[in-house]
C-alpha positions in Angstrom: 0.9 24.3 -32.1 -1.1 21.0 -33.2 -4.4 21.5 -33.3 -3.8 24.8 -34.4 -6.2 26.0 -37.2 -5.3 27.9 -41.0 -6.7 29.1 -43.6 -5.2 30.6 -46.9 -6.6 32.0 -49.9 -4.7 32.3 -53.1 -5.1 32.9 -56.9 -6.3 29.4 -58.4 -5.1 27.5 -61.4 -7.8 28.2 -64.4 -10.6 25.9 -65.3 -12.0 28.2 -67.9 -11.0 29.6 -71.3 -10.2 33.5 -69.8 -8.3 32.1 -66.3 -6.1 30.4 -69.2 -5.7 32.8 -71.1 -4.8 35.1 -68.2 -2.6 32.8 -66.9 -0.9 32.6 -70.6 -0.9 36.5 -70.4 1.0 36.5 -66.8 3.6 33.9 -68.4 4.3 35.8 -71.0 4.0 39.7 -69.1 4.7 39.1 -65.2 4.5 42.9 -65.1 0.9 43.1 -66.6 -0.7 41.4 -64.3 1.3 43.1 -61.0 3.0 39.9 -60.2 0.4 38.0 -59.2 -0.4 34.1 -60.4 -1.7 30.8 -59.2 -0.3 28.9 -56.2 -1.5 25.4 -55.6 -1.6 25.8 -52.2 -2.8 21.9 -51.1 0.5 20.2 -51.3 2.5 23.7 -49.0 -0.2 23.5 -46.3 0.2 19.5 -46.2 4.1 19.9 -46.1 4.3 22.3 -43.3 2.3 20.1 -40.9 -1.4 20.4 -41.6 -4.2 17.6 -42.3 -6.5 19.7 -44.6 -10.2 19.8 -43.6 -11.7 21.8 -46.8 -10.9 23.6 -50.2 -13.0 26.0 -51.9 -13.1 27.4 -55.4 -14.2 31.0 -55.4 -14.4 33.2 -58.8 -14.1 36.8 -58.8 -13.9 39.0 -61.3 -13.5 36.1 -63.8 -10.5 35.2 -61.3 -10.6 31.9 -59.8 -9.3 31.7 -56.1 -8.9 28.5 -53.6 -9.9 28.8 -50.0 -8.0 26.1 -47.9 -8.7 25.4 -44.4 -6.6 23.0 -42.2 -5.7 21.9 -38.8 -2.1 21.4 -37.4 -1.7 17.6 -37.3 -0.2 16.2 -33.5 3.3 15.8 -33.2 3.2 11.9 -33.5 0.5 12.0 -36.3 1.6 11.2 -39.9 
């Protein structure tokens, strides 16, 4: 409904030399890492409706993950 709030957290795209080379790793053996990789989020969350309002960058466990917050835009709104 506009107005509506989300938020989504997903795996980030590396900035560092071991995000790289796990993301090199996942390329190469899907099944090593259990099928999880990077999503860039941003441009999804704008394409389904939403104006966002904040992204965070969180690392864990040498893992880098984006926080995205946004807010349903109005039905007339671009």
């Amino acid at each position: 409904r506009p107005g509506g709030r989300l938020v989504l957290a997903s795996m980030a795209h590396g900035r560092t030399a071991p995000t790289r080379i796990y993301e090199s790793l996942f390329r190469t053996f899907p099944r090593l890492a259990g099928g999880c990789r990077p999503l860039a989020l941003s441009a999804a969350v704008e394409e389904a409706g939403f104006s966002i309002e904040s992204i965070n960058y969180v690392t864990q466990m040498l893992l880098p993950s984006e926080v995205v917050g946004a807010r349903r835009r109005d039905a007339g709104s671009p």
